[in-house]
Structure formats: C-alpha cells, structure tokens
C-alpha positions as CSV (number, residue, x, y, z in Angstrom):
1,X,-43.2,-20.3,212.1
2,X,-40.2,-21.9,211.5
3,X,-38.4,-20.8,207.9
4,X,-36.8,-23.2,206.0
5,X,-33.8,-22.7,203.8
6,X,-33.5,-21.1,200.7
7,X,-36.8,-18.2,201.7
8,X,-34.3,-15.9,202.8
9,X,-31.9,-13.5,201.0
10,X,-28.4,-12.7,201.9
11,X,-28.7,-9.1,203.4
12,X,-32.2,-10.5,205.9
13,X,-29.8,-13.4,207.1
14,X,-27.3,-11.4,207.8
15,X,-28.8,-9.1,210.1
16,X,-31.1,-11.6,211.6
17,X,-27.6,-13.9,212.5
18,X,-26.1,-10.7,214.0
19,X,-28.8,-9.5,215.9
20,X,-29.7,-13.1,217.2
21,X,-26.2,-14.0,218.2
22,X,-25.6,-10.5,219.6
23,X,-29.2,-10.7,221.9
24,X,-27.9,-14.1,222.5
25,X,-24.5,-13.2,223.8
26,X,-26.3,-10.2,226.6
27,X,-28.4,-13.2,227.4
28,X,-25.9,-15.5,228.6
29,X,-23.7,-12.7,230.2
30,X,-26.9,-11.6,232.3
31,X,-27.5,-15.2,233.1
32,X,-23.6,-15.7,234.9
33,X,-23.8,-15.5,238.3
34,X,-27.2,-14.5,238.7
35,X,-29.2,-17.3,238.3
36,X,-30.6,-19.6,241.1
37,X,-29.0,-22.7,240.2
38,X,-32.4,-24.7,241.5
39,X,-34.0,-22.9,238.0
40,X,-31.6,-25.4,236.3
41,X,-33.9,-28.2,236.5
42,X,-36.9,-26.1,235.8
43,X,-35.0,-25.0,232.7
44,X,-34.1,-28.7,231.5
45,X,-37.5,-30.0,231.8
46,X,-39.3,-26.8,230.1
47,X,-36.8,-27.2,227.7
48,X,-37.5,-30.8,226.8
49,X,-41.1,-30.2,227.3
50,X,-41.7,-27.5,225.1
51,X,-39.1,-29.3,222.0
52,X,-42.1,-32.0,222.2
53,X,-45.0,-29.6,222.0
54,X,-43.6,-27.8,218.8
55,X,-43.1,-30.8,216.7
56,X,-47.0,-30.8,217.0
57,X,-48.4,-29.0,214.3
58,X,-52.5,-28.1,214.8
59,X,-54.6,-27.1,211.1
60,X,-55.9,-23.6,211.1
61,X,-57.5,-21.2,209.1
62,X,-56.8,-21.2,205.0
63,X,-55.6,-24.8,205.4
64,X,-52.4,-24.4,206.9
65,X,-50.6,-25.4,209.9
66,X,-48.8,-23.8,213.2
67,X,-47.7,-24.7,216.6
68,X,-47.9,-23.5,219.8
69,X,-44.4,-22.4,221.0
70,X,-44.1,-22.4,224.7
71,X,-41.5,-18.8,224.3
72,X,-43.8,-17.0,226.4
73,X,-44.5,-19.9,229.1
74,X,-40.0,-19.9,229.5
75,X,-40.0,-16.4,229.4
76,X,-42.8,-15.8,232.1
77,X,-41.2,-19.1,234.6
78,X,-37.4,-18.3,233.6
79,X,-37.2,-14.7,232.9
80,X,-36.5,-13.2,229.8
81,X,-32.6,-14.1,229.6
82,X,-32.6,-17.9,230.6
83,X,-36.1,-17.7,228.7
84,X,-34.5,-17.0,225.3
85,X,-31.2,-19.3,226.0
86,X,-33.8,-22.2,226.0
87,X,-35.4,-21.5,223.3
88,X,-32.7,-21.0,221.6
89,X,-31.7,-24.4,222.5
90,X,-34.6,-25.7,220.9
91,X,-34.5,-23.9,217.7
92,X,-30.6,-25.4,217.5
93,X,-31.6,-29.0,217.9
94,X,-34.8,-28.9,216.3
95,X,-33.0,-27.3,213.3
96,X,-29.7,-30.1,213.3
97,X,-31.7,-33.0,214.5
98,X,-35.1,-32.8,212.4
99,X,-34.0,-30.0,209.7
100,X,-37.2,-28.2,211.5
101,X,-36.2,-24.5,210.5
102,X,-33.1,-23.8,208.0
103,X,-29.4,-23.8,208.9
104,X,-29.4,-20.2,206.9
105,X,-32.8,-19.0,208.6
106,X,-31.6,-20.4,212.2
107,X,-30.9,-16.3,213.1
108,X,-33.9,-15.4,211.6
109,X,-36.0,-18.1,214.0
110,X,-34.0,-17.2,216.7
111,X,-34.9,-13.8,216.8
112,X,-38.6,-14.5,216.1
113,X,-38.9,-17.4,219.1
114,X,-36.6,-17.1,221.1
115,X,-35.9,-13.4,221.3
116,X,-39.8,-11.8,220.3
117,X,-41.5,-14.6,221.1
118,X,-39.8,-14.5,224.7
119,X,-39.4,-10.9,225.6
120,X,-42.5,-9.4,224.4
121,X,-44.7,-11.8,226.5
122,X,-42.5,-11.1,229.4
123,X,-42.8,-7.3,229.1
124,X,-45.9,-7.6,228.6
125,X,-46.6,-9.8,231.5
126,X,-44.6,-7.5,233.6
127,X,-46.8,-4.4,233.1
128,X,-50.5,-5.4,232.9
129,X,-49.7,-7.4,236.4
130,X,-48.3,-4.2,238.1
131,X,-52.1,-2.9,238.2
132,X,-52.9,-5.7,240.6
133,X,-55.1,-8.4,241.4
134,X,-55.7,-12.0,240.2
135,X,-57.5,-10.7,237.2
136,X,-54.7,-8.2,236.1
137,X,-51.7,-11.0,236.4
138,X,-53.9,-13.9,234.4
139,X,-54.2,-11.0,232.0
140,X,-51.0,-10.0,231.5
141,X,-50.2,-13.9,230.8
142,X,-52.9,-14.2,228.4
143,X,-51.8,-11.1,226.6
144,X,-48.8,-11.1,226.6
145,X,-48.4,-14.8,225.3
146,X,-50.9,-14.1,222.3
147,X,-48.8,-10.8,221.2
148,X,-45.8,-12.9,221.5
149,X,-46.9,-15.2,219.2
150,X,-48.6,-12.6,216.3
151,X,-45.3,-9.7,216.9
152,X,-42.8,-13.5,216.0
153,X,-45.2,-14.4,213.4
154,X,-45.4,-10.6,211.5
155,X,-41.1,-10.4,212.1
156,X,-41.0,-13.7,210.2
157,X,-43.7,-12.2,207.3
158,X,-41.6,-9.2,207.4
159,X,-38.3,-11.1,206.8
160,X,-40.2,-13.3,203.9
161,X,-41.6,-10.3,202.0
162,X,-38.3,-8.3,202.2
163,X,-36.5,-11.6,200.7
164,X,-38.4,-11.4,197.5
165,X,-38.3,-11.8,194.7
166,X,-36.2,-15.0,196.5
167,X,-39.6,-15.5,198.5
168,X,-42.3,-15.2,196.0
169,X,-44.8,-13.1,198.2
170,X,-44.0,-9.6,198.9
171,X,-44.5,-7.9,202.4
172,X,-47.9,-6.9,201.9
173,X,-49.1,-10.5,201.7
174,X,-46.3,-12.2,204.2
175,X,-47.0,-10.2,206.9
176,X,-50.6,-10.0,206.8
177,X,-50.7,-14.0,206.3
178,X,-48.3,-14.9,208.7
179,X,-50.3,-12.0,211.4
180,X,-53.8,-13.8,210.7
181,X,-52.7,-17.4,210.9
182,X,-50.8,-16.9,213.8
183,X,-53.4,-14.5,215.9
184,X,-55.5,-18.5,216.0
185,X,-52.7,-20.2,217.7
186,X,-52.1,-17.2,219.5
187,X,-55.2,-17.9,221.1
188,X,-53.9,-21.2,222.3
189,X,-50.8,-20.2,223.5
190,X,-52.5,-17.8,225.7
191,X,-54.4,-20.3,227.6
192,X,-51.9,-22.8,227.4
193,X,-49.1,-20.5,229.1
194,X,-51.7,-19.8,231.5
195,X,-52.4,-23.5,232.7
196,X,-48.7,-23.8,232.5
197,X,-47.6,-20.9,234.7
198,X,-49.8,-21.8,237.6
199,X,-49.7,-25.2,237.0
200,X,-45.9,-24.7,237.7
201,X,-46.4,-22.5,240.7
202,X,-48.9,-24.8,242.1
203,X,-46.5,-27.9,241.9
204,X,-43.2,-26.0,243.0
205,X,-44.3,-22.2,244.8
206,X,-40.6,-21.9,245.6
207,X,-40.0,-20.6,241.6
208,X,-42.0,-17.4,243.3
209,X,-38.8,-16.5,245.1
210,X,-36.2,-17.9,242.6
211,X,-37.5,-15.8,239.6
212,X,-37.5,-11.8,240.7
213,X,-39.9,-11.4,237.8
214,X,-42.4,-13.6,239.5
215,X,-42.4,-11.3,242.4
216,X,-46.1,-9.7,241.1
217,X,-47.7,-12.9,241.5
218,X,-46.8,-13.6,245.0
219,X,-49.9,-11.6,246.6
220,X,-52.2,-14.0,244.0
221,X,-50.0,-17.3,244.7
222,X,-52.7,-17.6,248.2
223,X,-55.3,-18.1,245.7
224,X,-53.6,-19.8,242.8
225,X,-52.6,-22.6,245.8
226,X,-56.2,-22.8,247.2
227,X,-57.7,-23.5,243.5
C-alpha cells in the first residue's frame, strides 16, 4: 500500500501532507499527559514489531503483492492517538531508511496507515464490542481490522486515480484494484490482529486498565486468560 514517488500530483500531495500533519499534530496533543507511561514499552516493541512484519510482502490475487500492516492491532492495544503516532513512526523510517513509500507520498501513506488504517479499526472495534459478549468483541476485532485495511487501500486508489494522467489508471480502475487486492490481506490482518490482541492481554492483563478503550474487553478477559 505504500506509494512511491512520482504517482502523485501536486494538488493530492498537498492535501494529503496537510491533513496528515494536521491529524498528526491532535494526535500528539491528546497523547500529553494522558498516557500511562507503562504503554511506552508496549508502544516501542509494537512499533519494532510491526516495522518487521511490513517489509514482508505475501503474493495475492492478479499476481501482485501486499502486506499485512499491524495499524489496527496499535490502534486496538494503544488507542487511536498513540496508535497512529506509531505508525507514523513506521511509515517515516521505513520511507528514509529503505525508500519503502515516497518522500512526496509520505502524507499520502500517513493518512492511509496510520490515520484510516488506525482509526477505522478502532471505531469499529469500539462499537460492535458495546453489544457484548466474547463473540461480539472478537468481532469487532476481526471487522474492524479488515475494513481498516480495504477503507486505507480504496483512499490510496482514490489518491492514484485522481493523480492521473500523472498515474496512468484513472479512479475507476485504482480504486476498484487497490479495494480487491487488499480485501485478501484484509483477511489476514483480521485474524492476525486477533491473535495479537489477546495474545497481548494474555501475556500482560494490566494493558486492560492502562488503555480506557480496552475497558469492553474486561468482562471477556476471564475467558481470554482461561484459554
């Protein structure tokens, strides 16, 4: 999902780089002063962890690539502020260190990952898991991990086919393309932010208290323990 240089035109980079840094700067602001500083170490090692896992590209349908992204499994664990701060750390080394994703597309990716790709999952998360019950919380993971992934994927088609002619395809064919490919991996992600999650819970329960928007899970976390 990353774009490269030079698939973008001026007016989409633009706006992406203005909406990214602006999303970006209410993200840090809501993180000051009200984040447990015990997340900090939860932070640093999803971070690393989930730099590693998107240097991994899988083959998928039409002979193409993707990878999964871990947004929705930082957005879930870290909430949706300190969520898109790291992966928005990511996207910045991965872009300066291994030219993964253009300097000029960096706002573009940004908002796609780190702000989309975060967010959405956790929103989503949020309100399946209100109905209650084991079944309604691994939903709302599920879920809300794979629409994370396609809603990132169909804002980066978008981008492309408003770019053209600079990007050859229009957005009839980016977005669909981008939606397809991406609804596979979405697949993926869904599962794999689900081992992740509980995983995570299972190994360190105190994140239950630590993360308000964890709150939902602590009448499941009995069960999630006993597994």
């Amino acid at each position: 999902m990353h774009i490269p240089d030079g698939f973008l035109s001026l007016p989409i980079i633009v706006i992406t780089y203005v909406f990214a840094i602006s999303v970006l700067a209410i993200s840090f602001r809501k993180v000051k002063g009200n984040v447990d500083d015990r997340l900090v170490p939860l932070m640093a090692l999803l971070t690393a962890l989930f730099f590693a896992v998107q240097m991994v590209n899988y083959p998928i349908i039409g002979g193409t690539t993707a990878h999964l992204l871990g947004a929705p499994a930082l957005g879930i664990l870290l909430g949706p502020w300190l969520g898109s701060i790291s992966m928005a750390i990511i996207l910045v080394l991965q872009c300066f260190l291994f030219a993964d994703g253009g300097v000029t597309a960096l706002g573009a990716n940004i908002l796609n990952m780190a702000i989309i790709g975060v967010m959405v999952p956790y929103a989503v998360y949020l309100l399946v898991s209100k109905k209650g019950g084991r079944g309604a919380v691994s939903f709302g993971i599920f879920f809300g991990a794979f629409l994370g992934d396609v809603l990132g994927a169909v804002a980066a088609g978008l981008e492309l086919g408003l770019s053209a002619p600079i990007f050859q395809y229009g957005v009839s064919i980016a977005v669909p393309a981008m939606g397809i490919h991406h609804s596979v991996i979405g697949l993926a992600e869904g599962f794999v932010t689900l081992v992740v999650v509980y995983s995570t819970i299972k190994i360190r329960p105190s994140i239950l208290t630590l993360n308000r928007g964890l709150s939902v899970l602590i009448p499941s976390a009995g069960g999630v323990m006993n597994e």
